[in-house]
C-alpha angles and dihedrals in degrees: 000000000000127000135185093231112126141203090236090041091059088043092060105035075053101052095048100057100244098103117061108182094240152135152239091208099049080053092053082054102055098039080053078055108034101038112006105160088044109109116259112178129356127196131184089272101030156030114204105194106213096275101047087049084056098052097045084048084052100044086048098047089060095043095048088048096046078055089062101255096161129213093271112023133104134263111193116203122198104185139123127241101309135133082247093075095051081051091057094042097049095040083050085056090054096052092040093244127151117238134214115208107193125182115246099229085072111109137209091297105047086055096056107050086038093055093029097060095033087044090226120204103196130017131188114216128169108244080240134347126190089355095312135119109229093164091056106041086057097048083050093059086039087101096058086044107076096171097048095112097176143011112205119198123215123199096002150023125300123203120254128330092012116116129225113247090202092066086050095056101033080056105129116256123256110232104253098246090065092046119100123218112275112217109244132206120296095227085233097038113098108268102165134029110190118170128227116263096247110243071161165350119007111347102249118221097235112205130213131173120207084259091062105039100046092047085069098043097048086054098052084048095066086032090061101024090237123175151175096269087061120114115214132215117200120174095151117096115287081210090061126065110256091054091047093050104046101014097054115006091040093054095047088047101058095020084236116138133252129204119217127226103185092186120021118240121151098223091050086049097048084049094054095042087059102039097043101035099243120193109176138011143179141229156094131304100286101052083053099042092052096050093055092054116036098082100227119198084200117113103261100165091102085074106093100158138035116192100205114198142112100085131011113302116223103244083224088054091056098055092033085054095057104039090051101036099027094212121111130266123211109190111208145184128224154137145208087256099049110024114214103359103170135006142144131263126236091261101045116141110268091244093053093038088055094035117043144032093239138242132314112277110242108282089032129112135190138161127178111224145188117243088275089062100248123132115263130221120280100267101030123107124237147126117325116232142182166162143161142115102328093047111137117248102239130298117285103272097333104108095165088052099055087042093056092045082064144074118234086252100049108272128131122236099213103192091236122123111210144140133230131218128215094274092054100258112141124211115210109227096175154262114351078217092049094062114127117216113202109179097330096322139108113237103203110223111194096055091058096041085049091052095046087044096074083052107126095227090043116091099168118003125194124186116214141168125244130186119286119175093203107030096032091233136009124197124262121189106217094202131190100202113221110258116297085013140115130167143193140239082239092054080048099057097037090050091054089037082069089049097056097228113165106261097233076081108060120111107242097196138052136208129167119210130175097229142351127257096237132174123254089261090053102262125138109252085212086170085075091046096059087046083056088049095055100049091044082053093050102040101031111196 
């Protein structure tokens, strides 16, 4: 397995102070010491205090290894968002093991190429989550996977030759004295390969090693004064990188405690913010957005913090969010292979606050450029790029991929498009695949989904091209109405028309949907809704 990680790249990230040579699972160890009755993670079916989180890790990391999980191999877990999956994580630590977190929205195909490519030797699975039959959909793919050694099944039976999770962590313990070392994670060594969402092209295995992971999270943690006596509510994916991240590396980091959501819904999140005293949680556009607007007559003032990546936040949401919920919003810019980049503190200035994604995190670069590579001026548009301590060490054997994600002098070309003001703060305005040309120019989309967004009829707004023989391509606005609404391409243009947007930038074509195809992680596949636009095009209805 080759990585890009170099002598002089861990001398530096060392010397500097961002990488710190530790570990999740020596962590594990001193919150079991330190507060052992104090919660840890709960689910929708359990609570684990730290040191009943450290035995069942324990008890996990000596059954997988009895089932033969090697230092160096790969343990893909396909769960939702269950204490069962921070078990794994942190057992795989112990053993030195990679995992593999994978969403469970992923199907037959997504699995094999994934454990296919990474060899896995064991994989988790539910018996069944949300109607579907995860157990038997990966038996089924057991015979493509030659070095699948074991399935292993959570909350339910598995057909044949599957095993039950729940007998490899209720094992009885050893006594200490008879127990031998386990091996541990080398901080630079890989500990987790979790592959992009997929906007396009072939998903990529991203690899991070503990060094790597915990240098960003440290720094959001002075960024957005975070502590132990926070409560977490994750309702992203725990197989997807923000909820691996903040729901499980952040908690075992600070010993603070994270409450699962294993399937989103706005009433059972205003009841456990209220139950649980929440006070921040993470996630894309729509947990935030329905949060905003439900209404809800639950207690919410235990909020106090909102971290908002993982796609473009509206500018109106920002300011809607925390005059309704009272709470602050730091919006935020990422990606699988970089973790948290930029954000913005709890005292940032309003119009930076509303207008921006906030600066880089300590440890963290970033520059905008032109096509030539060379910085443009605060204020212009161009390519996003960037590198630093949580940069990612290279994609899972595929050596020609990591070196075209790259500059020839190290810097990551990140695919956003984005500007950045005089203070440093940068401001995301899309896809560099998501430009529109129109006749030669750029039609910048999130200003003007950020403007229809604050239309009263609009609940979620996405700008996408579509073909145009003269112009080369021409704006359509892919809408999801607000309940018991519907809208017109006339209302569209008069509405911007208000709003005195130059009219170059007027969609000039409609279509209502009911929701929008997203990734597990909440962005907009908008490569499936131009595909949607060219078959309405060409079979009107």
């Amino acid at each position: 397995m080759e990585t890009t990680l170099t002598d002089a790249r861990i001398r530096d990230m060392v010397g500097a102070g961002h990488w710190r040579n530790e570990s999740l699972e020596a962590h594990l160890d001193r919150w079991a010491r330190e507060r052992p009755a104090r919660t840890a993670f709960v689910d929708g079916r359990a609570r684990y205090t730290w040191q009943e989180l450290a035995r069942a890790v324990d008890r996990a990391a000596r059954g997988l290894g009895a089932l033969g999980l090697e230092r160096g191999r790969v343990l893909s877990c396909q769960l939702p968002n269950w204490n069962e999956s921070v078990v794994l994580f942190l057992a795989a630590l112990r053993l030195g093991a990679i995992v593999n977190p994978i969403p469970p929205t992923y199907r037959a195909s997504e699995l094999r190429f994934m454990l296919g490519l990474l060899r896995s030797q064991v994989a988790v699975v539910p018996a069944h989550f949300r109607g579907f039959d995860h157990a038997g959909m990966l038996a089924a793919l057991e015979p493509a996977l030659p070095a699948l050694r074991h399935v292993l099944v959570a909350r339910g039976a598995g057909p044949e030759g599957t095993r039950p999770l729940e007998a490899l962590l209720g094992e009885p313990e050893e006594t200490r004295a008879d127990r031998e070392p386990l091996p541990g994670t080398d901080p630079n060594a890989v500990h987790e390969v979790v592959f992009t969402s997929g906007t396009t092209g072939e998903p990529k295995g991203v690899m991070h090693t503990q060094n790597t992971t915990l240098s960003l999270l440290h720094r959001a943690i002075e960024r957005l004064e975070l502590s132990d006596r926070d409560v977490m509510l994750m309702a992203s994916t725990v197989g997807h990188q923000t909820g691996f991240l903040f729901g499980y590396c952040l908690t075992v980091l600070l010993g603070a405690t994270t409450v699962w959501m294993d399937v989103w819904s706005v009433e059972e999140g205003a009841r456990l913010i209220e139950a649980e005293g929440v006070t921040l949680s993470m996630g894309a556009t729509p947990f935030l957005r329905d949060l905003t607007y439900a209404g809800s007559r639950r207690d919410l003032r235990s909020l106090r913090l909102f971290i908002a990546a993982g796609a473009p936040i509206p500018r109106a949401l920002v300011r809607d969010a925390r005059e309704r919920l009272g709470c602050v919003v730091s919006a935020g810019w990422g990606m699988t292979e970089n973790g948290l980049c930029t954000c913005n503190g709890l005292r940032d200035p309003e119009e930076k606050i509303y207008g921006s994604d906030g600066v880089p995190l300590p440890g963290v670069e970033v520059r905008v450029v032109d096509d030539a590579g060379d910085d443009v001026e605060p204020g212009v548009e161009g390519e996003l790029v960037s590198r630093g301590c949580s940069h990612f060490v290279g994609y899972y054997e595929r050596p020609a991929f990591t070196a075209e994600a790259h500059t020839a002098d190290g810097w990551f070309r990140t695919g956003d498009r984005a500007t950045r003001d005089g203070d440093g703060y940068v401001a995301i305005t899309g896809r560099a695949k998501d430009i529109i040309i129109r006749g030669g120019e750029n039609i910048p989309i999130v200003e003007v989904e950020n403007l229809l967004y604050t239309h009263p009829k609009i609940a979620g707004v996405a700008i996408v091209a579509m073909f145009d023989p003269r112009l080369g391509e021409r704006a359509c606005a892919v809408v999801v109405p607000r309940e018991g609404q519907t809208l017109t391409l006339a209302e569209v243009v008069g509405f911007l028309e208000q709003h005195e947007l130059a009219r170059q930038k007027f969609p000039e074509r409609l279509e209502l949907v009911s929701e929008f195809p997203t990734t597990p992680s909440g962005k907009v596949q908008k490569y499936r809704l131009r595909d949607l636009v060219i078959k309405r095009m060409e079979n009107p209805a």
